[in-house]
N, CA, C and O of each residue as an XYZ file, in Angstrom:
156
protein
N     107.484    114.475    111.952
C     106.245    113.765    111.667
C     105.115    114.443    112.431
O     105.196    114.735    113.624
N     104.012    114.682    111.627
C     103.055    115.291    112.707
C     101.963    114.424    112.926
O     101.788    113.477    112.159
N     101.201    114.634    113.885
C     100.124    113.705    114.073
C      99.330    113.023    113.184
O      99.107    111.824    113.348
N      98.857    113.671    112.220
C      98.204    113.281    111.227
C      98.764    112.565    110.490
O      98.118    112.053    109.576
N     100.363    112.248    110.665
C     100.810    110.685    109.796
C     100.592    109.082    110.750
O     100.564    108.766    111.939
N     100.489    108.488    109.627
C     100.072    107.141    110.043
C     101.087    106.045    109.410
O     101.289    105.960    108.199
N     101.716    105.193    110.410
C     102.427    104.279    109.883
C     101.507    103.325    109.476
O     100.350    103.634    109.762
N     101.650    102.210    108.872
C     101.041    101.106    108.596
C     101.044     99.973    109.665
O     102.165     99.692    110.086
N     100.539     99.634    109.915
C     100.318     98.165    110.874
C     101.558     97.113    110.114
O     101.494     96.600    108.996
N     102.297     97.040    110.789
C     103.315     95.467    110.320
C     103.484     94.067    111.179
O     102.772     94.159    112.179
N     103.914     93.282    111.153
C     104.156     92.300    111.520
C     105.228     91.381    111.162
O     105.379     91.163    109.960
N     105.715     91.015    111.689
C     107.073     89.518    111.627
C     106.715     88.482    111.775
O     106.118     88.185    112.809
N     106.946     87.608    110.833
C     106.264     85.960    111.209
C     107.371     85.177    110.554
O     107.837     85.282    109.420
N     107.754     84.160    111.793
C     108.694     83.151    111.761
C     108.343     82.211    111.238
O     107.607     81.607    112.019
N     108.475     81.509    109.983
C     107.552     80.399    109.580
C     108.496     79.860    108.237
O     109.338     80.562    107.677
N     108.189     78.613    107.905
C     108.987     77.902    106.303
C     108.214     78.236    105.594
O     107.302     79.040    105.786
N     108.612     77.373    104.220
C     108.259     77.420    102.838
C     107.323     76.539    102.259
O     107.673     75.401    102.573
N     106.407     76.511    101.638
C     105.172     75.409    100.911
C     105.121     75.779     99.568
O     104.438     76.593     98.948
N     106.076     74.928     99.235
C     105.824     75.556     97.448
C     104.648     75.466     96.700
O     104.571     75.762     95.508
N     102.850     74.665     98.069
C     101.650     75.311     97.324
C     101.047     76.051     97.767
O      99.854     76.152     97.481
N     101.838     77.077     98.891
C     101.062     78.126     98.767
C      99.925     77.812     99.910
O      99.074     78.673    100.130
N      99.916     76.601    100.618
C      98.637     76.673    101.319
C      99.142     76.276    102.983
O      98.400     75.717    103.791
N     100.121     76.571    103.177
C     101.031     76.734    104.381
C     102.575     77.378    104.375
O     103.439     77.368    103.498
N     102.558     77.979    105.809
C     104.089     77.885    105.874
C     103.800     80.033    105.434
O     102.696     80.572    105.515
N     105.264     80.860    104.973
C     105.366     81.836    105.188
C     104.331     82.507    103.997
O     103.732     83.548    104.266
N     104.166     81.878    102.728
C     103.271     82.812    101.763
C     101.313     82.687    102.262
O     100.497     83.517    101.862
N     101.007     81.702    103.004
C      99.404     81.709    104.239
C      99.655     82.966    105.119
O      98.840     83.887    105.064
N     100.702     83.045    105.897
C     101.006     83.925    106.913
C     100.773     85.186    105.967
O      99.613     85.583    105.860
N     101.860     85.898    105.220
C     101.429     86.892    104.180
C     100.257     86.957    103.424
O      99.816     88.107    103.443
N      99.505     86.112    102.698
C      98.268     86.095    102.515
C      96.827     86.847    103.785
O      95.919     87.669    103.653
N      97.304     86.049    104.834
C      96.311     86.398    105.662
C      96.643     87.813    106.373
O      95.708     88.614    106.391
N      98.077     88.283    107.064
C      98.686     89.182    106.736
C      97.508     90.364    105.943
O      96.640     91.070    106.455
N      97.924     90.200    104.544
C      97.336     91.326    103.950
C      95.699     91.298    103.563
O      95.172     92.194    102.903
N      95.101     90.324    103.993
C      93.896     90.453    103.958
C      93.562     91.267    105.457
O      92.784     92.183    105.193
N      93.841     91.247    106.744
C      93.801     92.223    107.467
C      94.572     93.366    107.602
O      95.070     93.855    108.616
N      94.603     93.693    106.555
C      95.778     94.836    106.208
C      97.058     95.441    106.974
O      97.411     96.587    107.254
N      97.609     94.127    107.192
C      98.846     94.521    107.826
C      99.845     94.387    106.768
O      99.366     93.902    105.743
N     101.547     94.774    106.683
C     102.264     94.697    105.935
C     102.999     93.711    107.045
O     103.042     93.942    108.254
N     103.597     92.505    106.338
C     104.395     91.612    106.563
C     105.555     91.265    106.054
O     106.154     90.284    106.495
């Protein structure tokens, strides 16, 4: 790998399920990729 490669920013997040979407692990990923991290 030479300097000029770049991994991506990631993150792990411990969190449940909200089947609307407005809590829990798919908020975490949402917000996640709005600061462009991969989750």
């Amino acid at each position: 790998m030479s300097s000029s490669d770049t991994r991506p920013l990631s993150a792990l997040t411990v969190a449940g399920s909200d089947s609307g979407g407005g809590a829990g692990i798919q908020a975490d990923l949402k917000t996640l990729a709005a600061h462009g991290v991969h989750g």
